[in-house]
KENUMAR-618299 format. One line per 2 residues: number of its first residue (from 1); their letters; for each residue x, y, z of C-alpha. Coordinates in pm, whole numbers, plus 32768, in hexadecimal, padded with zeros to 4 digits. Example, Ala and Ser with C-alpha at 12.3 -4.5 7.8 and 13.67 -1.06 7.14 Angstrom:
<drendos>
1> AS> 84CE 7E3E 830C  8557 7F96 82CA $
</drendos>
This chain:
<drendos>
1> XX> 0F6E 4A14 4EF0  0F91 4B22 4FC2 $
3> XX> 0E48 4B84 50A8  0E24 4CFE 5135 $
5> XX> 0D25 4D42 5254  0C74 4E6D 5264 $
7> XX> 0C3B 4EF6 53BF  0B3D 503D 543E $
9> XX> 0BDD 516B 54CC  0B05 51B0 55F8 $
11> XX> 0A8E 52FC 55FB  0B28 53F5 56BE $
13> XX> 0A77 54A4 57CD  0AC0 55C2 58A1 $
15> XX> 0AD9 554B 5A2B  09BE 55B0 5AF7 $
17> XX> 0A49 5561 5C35  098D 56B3 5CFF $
19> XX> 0AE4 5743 5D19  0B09 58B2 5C7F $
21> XX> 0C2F 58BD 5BB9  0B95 597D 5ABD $
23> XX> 0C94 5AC0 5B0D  0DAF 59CC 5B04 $
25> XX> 0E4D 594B 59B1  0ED2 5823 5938 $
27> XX> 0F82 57A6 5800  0ED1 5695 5756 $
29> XX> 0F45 55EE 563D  0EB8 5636 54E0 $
31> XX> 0DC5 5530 5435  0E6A 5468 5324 $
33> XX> 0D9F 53D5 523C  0DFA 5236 520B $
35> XX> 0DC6 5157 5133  0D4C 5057 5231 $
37> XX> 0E22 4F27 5192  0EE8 4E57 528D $
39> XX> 0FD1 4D41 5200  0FF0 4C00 52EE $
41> XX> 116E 4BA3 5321  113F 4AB0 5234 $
43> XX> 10DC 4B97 50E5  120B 4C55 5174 $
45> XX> 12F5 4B46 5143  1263 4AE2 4FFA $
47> XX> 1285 4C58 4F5B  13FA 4C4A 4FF1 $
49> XX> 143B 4B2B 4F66  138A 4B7D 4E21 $
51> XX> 1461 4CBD 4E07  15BD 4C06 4E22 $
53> XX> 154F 4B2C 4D19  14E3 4C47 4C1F $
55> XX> 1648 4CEB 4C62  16E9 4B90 4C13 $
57> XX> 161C 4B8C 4AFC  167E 4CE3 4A66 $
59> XX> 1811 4C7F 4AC9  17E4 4B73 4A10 $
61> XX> 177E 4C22 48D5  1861 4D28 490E $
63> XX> 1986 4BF3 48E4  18CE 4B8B 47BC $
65> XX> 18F6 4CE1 4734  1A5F 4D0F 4747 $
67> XX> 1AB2 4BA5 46E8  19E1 4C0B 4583 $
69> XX> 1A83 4D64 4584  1BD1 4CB8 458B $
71> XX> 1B74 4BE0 4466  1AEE 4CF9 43AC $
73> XX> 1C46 4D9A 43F9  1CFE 4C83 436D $
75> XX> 1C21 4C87 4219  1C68 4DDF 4217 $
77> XX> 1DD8 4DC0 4203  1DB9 4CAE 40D5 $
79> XX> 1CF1 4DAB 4005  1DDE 4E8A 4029 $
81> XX> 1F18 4DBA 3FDD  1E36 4D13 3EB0 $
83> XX> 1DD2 4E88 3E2F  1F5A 4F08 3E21 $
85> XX> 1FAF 4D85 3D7A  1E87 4E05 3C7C $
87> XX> 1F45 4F48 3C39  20A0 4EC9 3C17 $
89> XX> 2017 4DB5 3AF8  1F4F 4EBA 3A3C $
91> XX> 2073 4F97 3A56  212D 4E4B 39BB $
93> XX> 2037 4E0E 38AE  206A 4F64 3846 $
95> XX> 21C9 4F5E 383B  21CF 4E2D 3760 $
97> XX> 2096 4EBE 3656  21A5 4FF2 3606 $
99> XX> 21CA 5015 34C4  234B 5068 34F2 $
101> XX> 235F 4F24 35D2  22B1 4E67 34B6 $
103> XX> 23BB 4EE5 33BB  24BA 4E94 3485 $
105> XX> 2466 4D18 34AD  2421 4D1F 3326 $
107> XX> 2543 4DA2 32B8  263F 4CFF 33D6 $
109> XX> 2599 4BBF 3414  24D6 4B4F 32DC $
111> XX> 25C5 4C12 31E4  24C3 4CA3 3140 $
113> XX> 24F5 4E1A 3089  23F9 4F3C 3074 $
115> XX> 232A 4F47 2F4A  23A5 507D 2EC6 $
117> XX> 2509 5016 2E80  25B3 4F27 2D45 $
119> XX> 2684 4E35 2D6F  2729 4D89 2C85 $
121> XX> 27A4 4C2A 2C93  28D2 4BA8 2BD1 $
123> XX> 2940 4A3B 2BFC  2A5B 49BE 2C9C $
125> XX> 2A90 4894 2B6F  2AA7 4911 2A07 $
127> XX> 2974 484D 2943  297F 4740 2892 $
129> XX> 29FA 472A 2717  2918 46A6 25E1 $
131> XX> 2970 4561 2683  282A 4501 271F $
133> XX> 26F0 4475 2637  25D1 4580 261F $
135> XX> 249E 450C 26C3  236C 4535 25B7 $
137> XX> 2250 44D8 2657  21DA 4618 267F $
139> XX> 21DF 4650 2506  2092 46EF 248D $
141> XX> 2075 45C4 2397  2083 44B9 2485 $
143> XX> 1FEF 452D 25B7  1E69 4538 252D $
145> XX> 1E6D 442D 247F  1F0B 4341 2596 $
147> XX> 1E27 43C2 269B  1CF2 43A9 259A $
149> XX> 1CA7 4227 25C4  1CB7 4245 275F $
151> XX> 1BA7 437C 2764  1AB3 42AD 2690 $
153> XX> 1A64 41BF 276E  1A0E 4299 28BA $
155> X> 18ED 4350 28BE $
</drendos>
């Protein structure tokens, strides 16, 4: 720790010598006020010393500074290039919710037709003659009363 001494002016006092030089002038310097603090050498060095290190210090932070600015930079750039990805796949989605698009793959890829037309199938194979045996067991008669004994039972 630094240690100041504090030393007395003396007090200044006109000469009284017996010579008259009262009709001659002379300059004299003006009185400053002081503070009074002397530093030894050594607080000298240690303030010196204790400046270079607080102008390390703030070089040091300045480095710091740019090193995170350059990061930030960096993050910057990879918003950016994830905002205009953003853009280009909503401007996709939107292209593919189009109704004409939607149509399109319908009617193209699925074969399907718009509701408001009729279209009429006719086979390629003529059908069948009286040849094959008629299938009854859909017959009013039959149905009820072969279904009857099954539906008993559950509750």
């Amino acid at each position: 720790m630094a240690t100041a001494r504090v030393l007395r002016m003396p007090q200044v006092q006109p000469r009284r010598d017996g010579s008259d030089r009262s009709r001659h002038l002379r300059v004299v310097r003006p009185m400053r006020p002081r503070l009074g603090l002397r530093l030894s050498p050594r607080a000298g060095v240690v303030l010196t010393v204790l400046a270079f290190v607080a102008l390390f210090a703030v070089a040091v932070c300045h480095a710091l500074l740019i090193e995170g600015q350059a990061s930030v930079d960096e993050l910057d750039r990879d918003v950016a290039a994830e905002q205009a990805r953003y853009e280009e796949l909503r401007l996709e989605v939107a292209e593919l919710k189009s109704p004409a698009r939607i149509r399109t793959e319908a009617t193209e890829r699925l074969g399907m037709v718009p509701g408001g037309e009729r279209v009429w199938l006719t086979p390629d194979e003529p059908a069948p003659s009286g040849d094959a045996p008629e299938d009854d067991t859909d017959s009013p008669e039959t149905s009820a009363a072969s279904v009857k004994p099954y539906l008993e039972g559950t509750p």
